[in-house]
N, C-alpha and C positions, 0 to 999 in steps of 0.2 A: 494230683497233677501228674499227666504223662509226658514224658520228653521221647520223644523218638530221630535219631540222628541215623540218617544212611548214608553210606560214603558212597559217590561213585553213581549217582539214582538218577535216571533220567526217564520222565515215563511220554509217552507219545498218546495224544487223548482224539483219536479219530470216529467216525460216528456213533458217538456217546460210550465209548468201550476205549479202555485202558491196554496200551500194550507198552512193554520192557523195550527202549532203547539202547543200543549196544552192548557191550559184553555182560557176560553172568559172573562176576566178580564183582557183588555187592557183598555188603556188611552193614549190617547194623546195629545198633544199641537201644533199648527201650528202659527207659525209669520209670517208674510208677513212684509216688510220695501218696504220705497224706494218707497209708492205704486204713479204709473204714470195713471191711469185708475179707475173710482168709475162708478157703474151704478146701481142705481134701480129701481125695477120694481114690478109689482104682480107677485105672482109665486102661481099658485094652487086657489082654491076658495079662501082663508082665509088668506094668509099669502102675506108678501113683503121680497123680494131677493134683497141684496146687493152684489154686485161681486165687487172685488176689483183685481187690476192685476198690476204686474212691469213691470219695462223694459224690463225684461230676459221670460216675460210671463207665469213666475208661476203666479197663479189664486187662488185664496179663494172667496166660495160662504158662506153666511148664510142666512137660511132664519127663517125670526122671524113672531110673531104672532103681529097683531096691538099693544096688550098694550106693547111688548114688544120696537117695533118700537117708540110706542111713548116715552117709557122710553128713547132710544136713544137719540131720539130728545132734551128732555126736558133736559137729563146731557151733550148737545153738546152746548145749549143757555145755559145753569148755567157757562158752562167751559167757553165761549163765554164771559160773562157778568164780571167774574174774572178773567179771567188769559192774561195774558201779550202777549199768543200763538199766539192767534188773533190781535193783533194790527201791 
């Protein structure tokens, strides 16, 4: 299941084509549940891509920078090491 919440989103739909109404100070949120699909990979010189996808094949990409990726890493072994999720 994907949620997507954008604060602030107004879009204008004029001869079959999408344009932004009013200011560029959107925000958004995306959840993805339920994910049945993980893959990653290098994306670009410098960064790693994690794609995640459901049943219904909505898709969420992110792509992080190493220290970020390690960050990942390192709060999925601490999660790993204490919590119950894992066992």
């Amino acid at each position: 299941m994907l949620t997507l919440d954008i604060d602030d989103f107004m879009l204008e739909l004029k001869d079959g084509a999408f344009k932004n109404v009013g200011p560029s100070n959107k925000a958004a949120t995306v959840k993805l549940y339920d994910v049945e699909g993980v893959d990653v990979c290098e994306y670009g010189d410098k960064r790693v891509k994690l794609a995640f996808e459901d049943e219904q094949g909505s898709e969420v990409e992110v792509a992080l920078f190493p220290e970020q990726a390690r960050a990942v890493r390192e709060g999925l072994e601490l999660l790993e090491s204490e919590s119950e999720v894992f066992e």
